[in-house]
PDB file of the backbone (N, CA, C, O) and the ligand in Angstrom, with CONECT records:
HET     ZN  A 101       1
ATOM      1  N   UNK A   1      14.083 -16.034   5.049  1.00  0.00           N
ATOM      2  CA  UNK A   1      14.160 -17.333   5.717  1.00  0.00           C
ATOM      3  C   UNK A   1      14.759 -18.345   4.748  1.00  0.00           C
ATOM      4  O   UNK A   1      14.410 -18.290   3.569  1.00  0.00           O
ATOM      5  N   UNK A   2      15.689 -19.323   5.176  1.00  0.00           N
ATOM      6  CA  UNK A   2      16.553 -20.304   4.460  1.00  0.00           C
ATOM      7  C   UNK A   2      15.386 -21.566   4.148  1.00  0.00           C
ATOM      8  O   UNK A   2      14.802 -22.189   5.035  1.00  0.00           O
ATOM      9  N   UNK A   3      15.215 -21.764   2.727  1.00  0.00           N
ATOM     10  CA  UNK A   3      14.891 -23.221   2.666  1.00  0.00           C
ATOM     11  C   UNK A   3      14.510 -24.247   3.612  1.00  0.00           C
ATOM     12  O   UNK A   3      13.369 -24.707   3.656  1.00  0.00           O
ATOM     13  N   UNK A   4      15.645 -24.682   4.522  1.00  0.00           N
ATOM     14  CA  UNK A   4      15.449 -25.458   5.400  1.00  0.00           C
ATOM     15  C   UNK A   4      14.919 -25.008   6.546  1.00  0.00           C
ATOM     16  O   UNK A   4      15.052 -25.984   7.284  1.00  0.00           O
ATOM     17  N   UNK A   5      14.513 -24.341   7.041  1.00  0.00           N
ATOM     18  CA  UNK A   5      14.743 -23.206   8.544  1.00  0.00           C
ATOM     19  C   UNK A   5      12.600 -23.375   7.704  1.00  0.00           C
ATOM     20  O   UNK A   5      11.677 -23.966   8.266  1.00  0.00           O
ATOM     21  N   UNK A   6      12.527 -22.658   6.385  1.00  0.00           N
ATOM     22  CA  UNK A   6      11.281 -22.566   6.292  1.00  0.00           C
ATOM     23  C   UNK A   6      10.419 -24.568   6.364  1.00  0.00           C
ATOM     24  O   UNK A   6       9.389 -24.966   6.909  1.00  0.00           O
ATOM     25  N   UNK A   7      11.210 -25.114   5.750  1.00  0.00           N
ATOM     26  CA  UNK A   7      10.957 -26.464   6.003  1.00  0.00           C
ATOM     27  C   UNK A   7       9.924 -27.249   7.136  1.00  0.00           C
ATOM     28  O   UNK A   7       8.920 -27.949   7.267  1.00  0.00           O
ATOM     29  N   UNK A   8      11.140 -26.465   7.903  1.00  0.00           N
ATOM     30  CA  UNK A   8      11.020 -27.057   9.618  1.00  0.00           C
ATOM     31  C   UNK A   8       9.991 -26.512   9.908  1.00  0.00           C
ATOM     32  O   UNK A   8       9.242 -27.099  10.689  1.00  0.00           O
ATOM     33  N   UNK A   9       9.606 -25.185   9.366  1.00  0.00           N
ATOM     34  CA  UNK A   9       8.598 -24.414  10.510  1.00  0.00           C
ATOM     35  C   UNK A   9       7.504 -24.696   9.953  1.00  0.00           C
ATOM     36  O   UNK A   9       6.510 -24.694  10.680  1.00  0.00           O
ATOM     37  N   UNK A  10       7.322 -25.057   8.371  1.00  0.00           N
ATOM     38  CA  UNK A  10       5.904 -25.687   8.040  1.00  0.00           C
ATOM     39  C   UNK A  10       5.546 -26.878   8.422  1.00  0.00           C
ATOM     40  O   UNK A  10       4.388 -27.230   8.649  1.00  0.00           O
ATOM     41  N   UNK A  11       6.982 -27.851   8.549  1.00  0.00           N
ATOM     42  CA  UNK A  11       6.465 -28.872   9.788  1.00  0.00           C
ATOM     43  C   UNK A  11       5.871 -29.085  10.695  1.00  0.00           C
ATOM     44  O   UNK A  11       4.970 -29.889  10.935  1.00  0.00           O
ATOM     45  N   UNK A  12       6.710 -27.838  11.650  1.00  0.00           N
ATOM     46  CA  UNK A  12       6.129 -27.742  12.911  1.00  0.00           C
ATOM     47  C   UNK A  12       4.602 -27.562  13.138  1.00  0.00           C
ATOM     48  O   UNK A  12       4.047 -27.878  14.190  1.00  0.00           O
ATOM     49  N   UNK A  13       3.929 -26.993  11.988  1.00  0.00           N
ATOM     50  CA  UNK A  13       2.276 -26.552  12.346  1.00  0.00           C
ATOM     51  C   UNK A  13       1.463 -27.752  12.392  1.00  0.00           C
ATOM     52  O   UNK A  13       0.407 -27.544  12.989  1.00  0.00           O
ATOM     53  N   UNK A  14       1.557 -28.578  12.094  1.00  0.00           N
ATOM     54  CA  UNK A  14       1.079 -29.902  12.718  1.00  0.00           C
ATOM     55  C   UNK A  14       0.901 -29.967  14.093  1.00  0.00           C
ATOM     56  O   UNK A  14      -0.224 -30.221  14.522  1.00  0.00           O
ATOM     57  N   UNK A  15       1.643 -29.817  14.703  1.00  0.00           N
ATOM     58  CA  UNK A  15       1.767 -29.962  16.224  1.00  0.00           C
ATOM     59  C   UNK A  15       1.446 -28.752  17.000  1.00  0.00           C
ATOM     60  O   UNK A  15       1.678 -28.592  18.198  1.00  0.00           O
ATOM     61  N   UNK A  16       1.007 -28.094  16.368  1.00  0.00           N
ATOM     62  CA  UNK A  16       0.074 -26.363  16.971  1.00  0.00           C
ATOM     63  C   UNK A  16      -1.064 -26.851  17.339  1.00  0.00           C
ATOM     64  O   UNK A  16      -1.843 -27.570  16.714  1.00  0.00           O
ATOM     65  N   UNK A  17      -1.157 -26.199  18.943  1.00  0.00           N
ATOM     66  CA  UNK A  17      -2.167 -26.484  19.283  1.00  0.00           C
ATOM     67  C   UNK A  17      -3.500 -25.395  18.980  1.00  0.00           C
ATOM     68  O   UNK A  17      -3.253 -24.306  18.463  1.00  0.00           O
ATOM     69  N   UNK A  18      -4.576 -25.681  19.254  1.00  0.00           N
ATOM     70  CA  UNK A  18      -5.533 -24.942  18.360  1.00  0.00           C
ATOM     71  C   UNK A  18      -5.594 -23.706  19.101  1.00  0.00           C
ATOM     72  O   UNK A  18      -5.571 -22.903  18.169  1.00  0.00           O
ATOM     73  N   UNK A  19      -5.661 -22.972  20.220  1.00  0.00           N
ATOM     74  CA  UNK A  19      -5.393 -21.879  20.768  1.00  0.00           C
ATOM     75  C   UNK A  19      -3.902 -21.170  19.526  1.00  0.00           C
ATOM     76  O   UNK A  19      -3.858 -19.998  19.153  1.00  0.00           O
ATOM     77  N   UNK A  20      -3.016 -22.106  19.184  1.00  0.00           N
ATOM     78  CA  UNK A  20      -1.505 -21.572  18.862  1.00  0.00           C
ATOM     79  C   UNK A  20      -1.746 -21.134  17.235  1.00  0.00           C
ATOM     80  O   UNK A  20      -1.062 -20.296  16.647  1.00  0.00           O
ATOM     81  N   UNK A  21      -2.949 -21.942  16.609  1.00  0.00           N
ATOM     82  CA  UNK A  21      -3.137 -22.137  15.254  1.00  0.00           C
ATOM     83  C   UNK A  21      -4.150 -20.491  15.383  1.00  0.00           C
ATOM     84  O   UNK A  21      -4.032 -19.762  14.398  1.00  0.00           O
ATOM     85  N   UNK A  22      -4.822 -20.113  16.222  1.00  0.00           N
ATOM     86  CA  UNK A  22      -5.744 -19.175  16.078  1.00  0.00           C
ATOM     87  C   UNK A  22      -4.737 -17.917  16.142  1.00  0.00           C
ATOM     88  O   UNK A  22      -4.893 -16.839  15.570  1.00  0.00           O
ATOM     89  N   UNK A  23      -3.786 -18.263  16.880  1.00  0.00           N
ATOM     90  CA  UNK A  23      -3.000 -17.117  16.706  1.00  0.00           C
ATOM     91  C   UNK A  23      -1.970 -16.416  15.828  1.00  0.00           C
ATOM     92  O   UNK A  23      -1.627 -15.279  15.506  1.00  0.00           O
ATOM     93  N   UNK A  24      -1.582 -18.006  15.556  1.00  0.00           N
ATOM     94  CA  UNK A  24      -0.844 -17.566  14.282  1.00  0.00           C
ATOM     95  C   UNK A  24      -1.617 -16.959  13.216  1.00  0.00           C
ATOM     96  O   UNK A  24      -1.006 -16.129  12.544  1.00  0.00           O
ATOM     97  N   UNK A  25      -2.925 -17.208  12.887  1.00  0.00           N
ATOM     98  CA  UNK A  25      -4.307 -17.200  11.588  1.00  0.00           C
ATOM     99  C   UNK A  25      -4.392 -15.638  12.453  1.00  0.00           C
ATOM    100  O   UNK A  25      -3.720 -14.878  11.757  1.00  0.00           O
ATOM    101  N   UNK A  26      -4.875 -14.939  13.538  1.00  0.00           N
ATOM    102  CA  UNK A  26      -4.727 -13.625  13.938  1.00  0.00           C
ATOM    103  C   UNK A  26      -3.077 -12.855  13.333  1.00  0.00           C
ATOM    104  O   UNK A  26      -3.018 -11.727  12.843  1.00  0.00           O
ATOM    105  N   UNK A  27      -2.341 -13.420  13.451  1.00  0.00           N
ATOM    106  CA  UNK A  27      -0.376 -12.751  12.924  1.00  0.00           C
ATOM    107  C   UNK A  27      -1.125 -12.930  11.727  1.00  0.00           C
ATOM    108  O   UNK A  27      -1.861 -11.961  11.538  1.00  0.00           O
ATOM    109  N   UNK A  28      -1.218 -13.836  10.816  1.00  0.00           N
ATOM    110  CA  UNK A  28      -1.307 -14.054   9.479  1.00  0.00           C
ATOM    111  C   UNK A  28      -2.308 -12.848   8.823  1.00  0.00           C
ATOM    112  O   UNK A  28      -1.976 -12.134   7.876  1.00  0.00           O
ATOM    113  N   UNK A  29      -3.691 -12.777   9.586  1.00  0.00           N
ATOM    114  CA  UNK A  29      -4.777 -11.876   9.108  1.00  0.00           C
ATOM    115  C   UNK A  29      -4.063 -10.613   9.343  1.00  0.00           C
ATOM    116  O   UNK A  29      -3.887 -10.088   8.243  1.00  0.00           O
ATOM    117  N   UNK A  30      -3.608  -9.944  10.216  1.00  0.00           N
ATOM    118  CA  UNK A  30      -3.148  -8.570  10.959  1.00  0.00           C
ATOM    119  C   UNK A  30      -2.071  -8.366   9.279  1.00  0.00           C
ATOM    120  O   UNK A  30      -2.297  -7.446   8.494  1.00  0.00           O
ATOM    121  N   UNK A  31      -0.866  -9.513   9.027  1.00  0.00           N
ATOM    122  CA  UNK A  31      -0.060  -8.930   7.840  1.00  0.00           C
ATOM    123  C   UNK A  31      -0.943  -8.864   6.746  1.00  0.00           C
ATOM    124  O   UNK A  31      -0.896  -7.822   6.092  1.00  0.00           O
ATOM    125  N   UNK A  32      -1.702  -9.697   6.411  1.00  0.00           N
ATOM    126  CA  UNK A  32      -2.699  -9.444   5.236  1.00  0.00           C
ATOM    127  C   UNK A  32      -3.011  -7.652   4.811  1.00  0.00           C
ATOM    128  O   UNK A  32      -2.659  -6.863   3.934  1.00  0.00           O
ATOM    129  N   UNK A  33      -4.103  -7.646   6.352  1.00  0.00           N
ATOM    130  CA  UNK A  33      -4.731  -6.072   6.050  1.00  0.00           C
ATOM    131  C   UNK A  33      -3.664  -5.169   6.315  1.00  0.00           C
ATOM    132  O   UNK A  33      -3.947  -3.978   6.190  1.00  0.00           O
ATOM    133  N   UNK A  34      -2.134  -5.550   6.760  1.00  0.00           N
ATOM    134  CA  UNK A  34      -1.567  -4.003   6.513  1.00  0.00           C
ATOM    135  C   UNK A  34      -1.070  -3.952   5.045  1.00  0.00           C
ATOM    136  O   UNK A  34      -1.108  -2.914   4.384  1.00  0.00           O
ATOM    137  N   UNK A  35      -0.559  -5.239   4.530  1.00  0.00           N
ATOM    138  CA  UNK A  35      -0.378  -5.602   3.098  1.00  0.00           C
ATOM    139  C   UNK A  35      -1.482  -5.126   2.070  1.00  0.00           C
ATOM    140  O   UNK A  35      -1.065  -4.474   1.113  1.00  0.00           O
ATOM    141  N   UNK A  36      -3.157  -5.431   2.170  1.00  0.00           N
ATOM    142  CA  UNK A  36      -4.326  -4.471   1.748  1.00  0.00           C
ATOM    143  C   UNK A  36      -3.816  -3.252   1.581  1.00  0.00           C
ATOM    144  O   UNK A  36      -3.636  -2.637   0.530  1.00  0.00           O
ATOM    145  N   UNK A  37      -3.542  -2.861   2.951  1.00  0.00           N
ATOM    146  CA  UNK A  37      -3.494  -0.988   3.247  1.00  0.00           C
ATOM    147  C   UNK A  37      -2.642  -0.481   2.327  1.00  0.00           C
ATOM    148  O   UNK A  37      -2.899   0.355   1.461  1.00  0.00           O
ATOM    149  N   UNK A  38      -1.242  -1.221   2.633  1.00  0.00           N
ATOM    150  CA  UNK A  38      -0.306  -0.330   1.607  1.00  0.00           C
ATOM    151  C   UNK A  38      -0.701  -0.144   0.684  1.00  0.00           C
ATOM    152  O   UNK A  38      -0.809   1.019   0.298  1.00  0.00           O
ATOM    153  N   UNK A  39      -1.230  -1.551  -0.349  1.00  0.00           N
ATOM    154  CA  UNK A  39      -1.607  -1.686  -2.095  1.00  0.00           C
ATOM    155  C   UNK A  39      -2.075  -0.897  -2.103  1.00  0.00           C
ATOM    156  O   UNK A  39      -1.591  -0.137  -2.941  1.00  0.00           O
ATOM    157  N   UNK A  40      -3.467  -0.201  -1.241  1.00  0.00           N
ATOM    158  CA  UNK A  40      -4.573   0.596  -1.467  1.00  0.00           C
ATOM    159  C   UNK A  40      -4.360   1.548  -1.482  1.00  0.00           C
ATOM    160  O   UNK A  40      -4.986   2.281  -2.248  1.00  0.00           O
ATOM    161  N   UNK A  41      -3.046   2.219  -0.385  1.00  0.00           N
ATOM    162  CA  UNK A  41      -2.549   3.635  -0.402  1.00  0.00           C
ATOM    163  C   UNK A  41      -1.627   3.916  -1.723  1.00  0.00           C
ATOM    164  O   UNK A  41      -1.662   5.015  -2.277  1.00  0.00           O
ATOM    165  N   UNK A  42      -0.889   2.962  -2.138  1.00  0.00           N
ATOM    166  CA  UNK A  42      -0.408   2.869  -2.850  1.00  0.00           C
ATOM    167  C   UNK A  42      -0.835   3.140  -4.373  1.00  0.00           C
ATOM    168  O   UNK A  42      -0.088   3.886  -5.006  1.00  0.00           O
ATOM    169  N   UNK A  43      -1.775   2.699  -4.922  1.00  0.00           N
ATOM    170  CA  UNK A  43      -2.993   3.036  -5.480  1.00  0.00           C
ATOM    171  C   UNK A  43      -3.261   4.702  -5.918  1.00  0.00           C
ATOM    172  O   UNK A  43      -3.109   5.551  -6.796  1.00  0.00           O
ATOM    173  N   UNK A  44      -3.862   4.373  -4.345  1.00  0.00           N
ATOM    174  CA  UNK A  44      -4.413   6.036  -4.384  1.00  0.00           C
ATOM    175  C   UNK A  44      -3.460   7.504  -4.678  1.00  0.00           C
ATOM    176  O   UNK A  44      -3.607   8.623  -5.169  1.00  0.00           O
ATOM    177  N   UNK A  45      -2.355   6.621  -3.988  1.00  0.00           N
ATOM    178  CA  UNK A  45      -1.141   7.825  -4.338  1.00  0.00           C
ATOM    179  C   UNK A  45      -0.670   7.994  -5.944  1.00  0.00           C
ATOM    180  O   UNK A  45      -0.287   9.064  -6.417  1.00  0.00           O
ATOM    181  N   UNK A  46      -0.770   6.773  -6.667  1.00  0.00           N
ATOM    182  CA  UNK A  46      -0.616   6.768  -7.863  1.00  0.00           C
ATOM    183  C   UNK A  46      -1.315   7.425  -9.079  1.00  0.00           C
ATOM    184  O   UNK A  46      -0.986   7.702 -10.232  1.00  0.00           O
ATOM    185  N   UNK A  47      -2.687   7.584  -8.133  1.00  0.00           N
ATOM    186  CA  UNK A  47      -3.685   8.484  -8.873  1.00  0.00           C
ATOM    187  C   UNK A  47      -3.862   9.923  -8.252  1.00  0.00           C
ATOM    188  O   UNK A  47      -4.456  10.855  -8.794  1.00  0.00           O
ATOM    189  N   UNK A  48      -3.209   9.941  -6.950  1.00  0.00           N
ATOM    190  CA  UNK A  48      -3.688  11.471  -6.564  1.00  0.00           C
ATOM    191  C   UNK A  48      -2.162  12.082  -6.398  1.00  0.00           C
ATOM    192  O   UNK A  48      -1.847  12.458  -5.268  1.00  0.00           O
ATOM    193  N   UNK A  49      -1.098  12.212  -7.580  1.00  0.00           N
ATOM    194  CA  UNK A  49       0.071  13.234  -7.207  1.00  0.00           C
ATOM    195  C   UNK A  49       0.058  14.474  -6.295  1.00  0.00           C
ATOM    196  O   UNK A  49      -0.889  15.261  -6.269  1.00  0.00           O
ATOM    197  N   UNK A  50       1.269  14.606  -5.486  1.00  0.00           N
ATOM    198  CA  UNK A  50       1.666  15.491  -4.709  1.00  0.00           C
ATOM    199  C   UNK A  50       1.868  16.522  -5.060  1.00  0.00           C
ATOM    200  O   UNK A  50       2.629  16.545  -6.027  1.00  0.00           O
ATOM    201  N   UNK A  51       1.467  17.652  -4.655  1.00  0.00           N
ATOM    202  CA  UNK A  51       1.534  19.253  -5.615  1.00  0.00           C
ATOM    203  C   UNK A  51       3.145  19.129  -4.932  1.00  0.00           C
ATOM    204  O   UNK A  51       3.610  18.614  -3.915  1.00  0.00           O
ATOM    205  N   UNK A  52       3.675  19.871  -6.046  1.00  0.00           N
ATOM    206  CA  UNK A  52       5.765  20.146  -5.715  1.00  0.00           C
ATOM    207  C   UNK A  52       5.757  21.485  -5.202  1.00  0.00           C
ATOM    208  O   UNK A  52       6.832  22.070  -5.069  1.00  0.00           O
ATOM    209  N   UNK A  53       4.420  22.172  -4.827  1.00  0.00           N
ATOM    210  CA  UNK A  53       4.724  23.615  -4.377  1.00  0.00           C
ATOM    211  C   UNK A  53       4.922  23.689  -3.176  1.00  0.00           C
ATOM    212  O   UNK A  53       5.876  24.167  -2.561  1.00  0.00           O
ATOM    213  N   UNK A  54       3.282  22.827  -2.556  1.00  0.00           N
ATOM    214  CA  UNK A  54       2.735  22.461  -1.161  1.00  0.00           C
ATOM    215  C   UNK A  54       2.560  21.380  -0.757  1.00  0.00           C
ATOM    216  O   UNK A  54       1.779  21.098   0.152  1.00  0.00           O
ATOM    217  N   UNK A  55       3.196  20.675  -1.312  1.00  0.00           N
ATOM    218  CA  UNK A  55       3.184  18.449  -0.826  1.00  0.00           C
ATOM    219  C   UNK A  55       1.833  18.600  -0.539  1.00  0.00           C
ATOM    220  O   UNK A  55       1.566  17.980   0.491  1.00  0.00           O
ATOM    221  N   UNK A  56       0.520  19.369  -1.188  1.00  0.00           N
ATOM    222  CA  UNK A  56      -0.929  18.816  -0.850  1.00  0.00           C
ATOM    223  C   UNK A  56      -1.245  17.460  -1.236  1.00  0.00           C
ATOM    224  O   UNK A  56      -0.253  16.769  -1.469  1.00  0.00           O
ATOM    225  N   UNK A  57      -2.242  16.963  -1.349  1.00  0.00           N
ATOM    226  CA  UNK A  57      -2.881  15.866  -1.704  1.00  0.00           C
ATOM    227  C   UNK A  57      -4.202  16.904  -2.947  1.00  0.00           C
ATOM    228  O   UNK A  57      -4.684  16.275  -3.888  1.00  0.00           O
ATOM    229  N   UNK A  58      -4.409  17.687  -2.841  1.00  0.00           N
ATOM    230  CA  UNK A  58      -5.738  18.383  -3.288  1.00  0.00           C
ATOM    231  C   UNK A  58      -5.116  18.520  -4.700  1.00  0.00           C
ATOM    232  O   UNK A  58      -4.815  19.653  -5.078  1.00  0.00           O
ATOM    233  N   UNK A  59      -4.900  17.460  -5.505  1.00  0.00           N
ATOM    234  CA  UNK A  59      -4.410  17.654  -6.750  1.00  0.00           C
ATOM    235  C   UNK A  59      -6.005  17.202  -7.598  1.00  0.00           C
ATOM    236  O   UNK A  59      -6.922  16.624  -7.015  1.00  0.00           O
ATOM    237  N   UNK A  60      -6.036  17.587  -8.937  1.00  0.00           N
ATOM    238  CA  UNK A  60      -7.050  17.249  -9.449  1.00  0.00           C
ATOM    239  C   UNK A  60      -6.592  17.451 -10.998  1.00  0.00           C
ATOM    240  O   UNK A  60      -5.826  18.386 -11.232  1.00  0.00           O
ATOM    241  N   UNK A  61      -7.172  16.336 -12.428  1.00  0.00           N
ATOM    242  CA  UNK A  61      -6.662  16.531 -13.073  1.00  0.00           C
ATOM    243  C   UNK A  61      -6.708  17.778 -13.930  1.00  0.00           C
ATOM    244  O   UNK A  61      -7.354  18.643 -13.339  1.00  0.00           O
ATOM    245  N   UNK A  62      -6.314  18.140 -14.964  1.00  0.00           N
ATOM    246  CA  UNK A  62      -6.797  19.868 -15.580  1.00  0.00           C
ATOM    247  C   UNK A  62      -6.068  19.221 -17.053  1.00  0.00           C
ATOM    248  O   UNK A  62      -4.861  19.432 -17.172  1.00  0.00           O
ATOM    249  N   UNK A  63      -6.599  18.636 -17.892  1.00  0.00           N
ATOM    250  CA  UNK A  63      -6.203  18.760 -19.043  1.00  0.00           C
ATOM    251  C   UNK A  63      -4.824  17.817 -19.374  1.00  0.00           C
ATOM    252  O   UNK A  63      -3.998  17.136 -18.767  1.00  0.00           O
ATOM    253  N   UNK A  64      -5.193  18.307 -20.933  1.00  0.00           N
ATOM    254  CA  UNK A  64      -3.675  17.520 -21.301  1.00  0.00           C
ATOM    255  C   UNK A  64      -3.007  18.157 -22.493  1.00  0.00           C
ATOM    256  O   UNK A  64      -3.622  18.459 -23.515  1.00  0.00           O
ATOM    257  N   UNK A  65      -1.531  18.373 -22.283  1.00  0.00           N
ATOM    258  CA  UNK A  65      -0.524  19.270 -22.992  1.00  0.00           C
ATOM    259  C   UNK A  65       0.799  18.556 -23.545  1.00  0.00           C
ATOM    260  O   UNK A  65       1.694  18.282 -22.745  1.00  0.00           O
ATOM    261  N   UNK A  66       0.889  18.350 -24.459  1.00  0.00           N
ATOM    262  CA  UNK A  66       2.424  17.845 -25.402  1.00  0.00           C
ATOM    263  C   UNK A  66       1.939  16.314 -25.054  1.00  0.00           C
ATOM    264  O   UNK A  66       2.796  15.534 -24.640  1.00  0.00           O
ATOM    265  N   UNK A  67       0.498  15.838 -25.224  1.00  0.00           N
ATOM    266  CA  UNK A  67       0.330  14.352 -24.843  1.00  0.00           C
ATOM    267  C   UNK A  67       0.464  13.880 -23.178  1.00  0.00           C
ATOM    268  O   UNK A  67       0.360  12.745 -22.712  1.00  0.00           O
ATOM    269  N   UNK A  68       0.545  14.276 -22.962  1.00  0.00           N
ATOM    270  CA  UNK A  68       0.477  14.010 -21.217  1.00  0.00           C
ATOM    271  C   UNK A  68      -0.330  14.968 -20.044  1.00  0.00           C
ATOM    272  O   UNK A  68      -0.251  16.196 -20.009  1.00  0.00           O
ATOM    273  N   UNK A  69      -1.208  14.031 -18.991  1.00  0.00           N
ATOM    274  CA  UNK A  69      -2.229  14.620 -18.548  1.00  0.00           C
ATOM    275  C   UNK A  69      -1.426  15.822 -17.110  1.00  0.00           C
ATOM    276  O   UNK A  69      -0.615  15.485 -16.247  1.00  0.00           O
ATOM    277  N   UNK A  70      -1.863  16.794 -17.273  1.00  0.00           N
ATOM    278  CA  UNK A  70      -1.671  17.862 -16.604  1.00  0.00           C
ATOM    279  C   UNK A  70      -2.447  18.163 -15.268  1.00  0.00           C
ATOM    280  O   UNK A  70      -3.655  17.950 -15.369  1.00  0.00           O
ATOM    281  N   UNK A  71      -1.962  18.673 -13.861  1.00  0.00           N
ATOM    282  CA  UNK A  71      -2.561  18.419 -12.750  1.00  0.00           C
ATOM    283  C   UNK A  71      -2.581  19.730 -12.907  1.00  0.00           C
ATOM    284  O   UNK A  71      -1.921  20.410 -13.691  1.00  0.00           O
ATOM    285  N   UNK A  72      -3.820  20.241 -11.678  1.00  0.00           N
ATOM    286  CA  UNK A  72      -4.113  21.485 -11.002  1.00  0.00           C
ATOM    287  C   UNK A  72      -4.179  21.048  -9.500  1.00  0.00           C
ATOM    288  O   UNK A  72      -4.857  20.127  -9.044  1.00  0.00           O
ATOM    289  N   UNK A  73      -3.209  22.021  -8.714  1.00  0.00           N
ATOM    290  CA  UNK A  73      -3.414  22.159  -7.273  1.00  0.00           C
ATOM    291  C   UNK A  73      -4.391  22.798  -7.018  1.00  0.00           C
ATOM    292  O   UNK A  73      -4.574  23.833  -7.657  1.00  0.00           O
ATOM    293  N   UNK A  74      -5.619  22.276  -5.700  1.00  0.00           N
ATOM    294  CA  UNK A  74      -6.720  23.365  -5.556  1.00  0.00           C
ATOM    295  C   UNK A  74      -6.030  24.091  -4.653  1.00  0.00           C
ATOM    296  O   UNK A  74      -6.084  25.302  -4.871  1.00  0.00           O
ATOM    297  N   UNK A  75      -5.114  23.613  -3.287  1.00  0.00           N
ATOM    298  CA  UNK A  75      -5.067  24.773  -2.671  1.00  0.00           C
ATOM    299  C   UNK A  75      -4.539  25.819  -3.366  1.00  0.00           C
ATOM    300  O   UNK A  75      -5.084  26.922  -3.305  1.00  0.00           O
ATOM    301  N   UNK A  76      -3.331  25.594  -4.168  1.00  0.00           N
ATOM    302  CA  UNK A  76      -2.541  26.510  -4.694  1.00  0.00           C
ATOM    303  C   UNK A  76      -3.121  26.953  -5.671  1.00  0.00           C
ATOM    304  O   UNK A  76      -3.479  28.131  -5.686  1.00  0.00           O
ATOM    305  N   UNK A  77      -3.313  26.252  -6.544  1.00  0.00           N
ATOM    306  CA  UNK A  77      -4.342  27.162  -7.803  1.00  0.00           C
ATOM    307  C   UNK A  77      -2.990  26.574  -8.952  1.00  0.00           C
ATOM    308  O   UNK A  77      -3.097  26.436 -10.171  1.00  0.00           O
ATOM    309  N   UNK A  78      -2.131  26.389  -8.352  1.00  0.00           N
ATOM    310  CA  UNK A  78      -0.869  26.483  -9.525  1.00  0.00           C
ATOM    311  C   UNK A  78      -0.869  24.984 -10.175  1.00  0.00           C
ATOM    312  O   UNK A  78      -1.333  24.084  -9.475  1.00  0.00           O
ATOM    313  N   UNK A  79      -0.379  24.671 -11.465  1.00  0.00           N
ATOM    314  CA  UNK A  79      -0.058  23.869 -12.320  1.00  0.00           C
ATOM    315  C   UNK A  79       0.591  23.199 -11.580  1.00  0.00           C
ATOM    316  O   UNK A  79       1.649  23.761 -11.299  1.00  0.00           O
ATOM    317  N   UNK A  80       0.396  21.732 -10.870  1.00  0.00           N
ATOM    318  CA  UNK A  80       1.192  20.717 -10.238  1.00  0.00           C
ATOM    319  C   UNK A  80       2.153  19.629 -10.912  1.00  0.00           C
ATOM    320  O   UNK A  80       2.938  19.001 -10.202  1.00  0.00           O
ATOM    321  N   UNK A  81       2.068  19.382 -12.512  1.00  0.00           N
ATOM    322  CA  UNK A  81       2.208  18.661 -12.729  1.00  0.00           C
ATOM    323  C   UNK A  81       2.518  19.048 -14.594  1.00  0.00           C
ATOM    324  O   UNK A  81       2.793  18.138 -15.376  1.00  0.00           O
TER     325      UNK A  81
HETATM  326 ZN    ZN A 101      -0.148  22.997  -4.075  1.00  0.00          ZN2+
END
């Protein structure tokens, strides 16, 4: 959104009527928690790597080799990481 274009529209909320203000605060809350969701998945994905054998999630850590921490796949059993 342009500078001015955003200007106008923070103007405009003055003149929202309170039915219009609840709804926008409902749009506003709804982007929040999908914004939450991502960070959180985001997160979690950062800590739970994808096995490269079987794209599982069932990674778990197993040690550490040449300085860097080493994954175990449970389904696979195999070295993920
Ligand atoms: Zn696997």
């Amino acid at each position: 959104m342009r500078e001015d274009e955003w200007t106008s529209w923070l103007a405009c909320l003055g003149r929202l009527s309170a039915e219009q203000l609840l709804q926008l605060r409902q749009c506003l809350d709804a982007v929040a928690a999908v914004d939450a969701l991502e960070a959180a998945l985001l997160r979690w994905r950062s800590q739970h790597p994808e096995c490269p054998h079987c794209q599982g999630l069932y990674v778990v850590s197993n040690g550490h080799a040449d300085g860097r921490q080493r994954y175990k796949c449970r389904r696979t059993s195999t070295r993920a990481m």
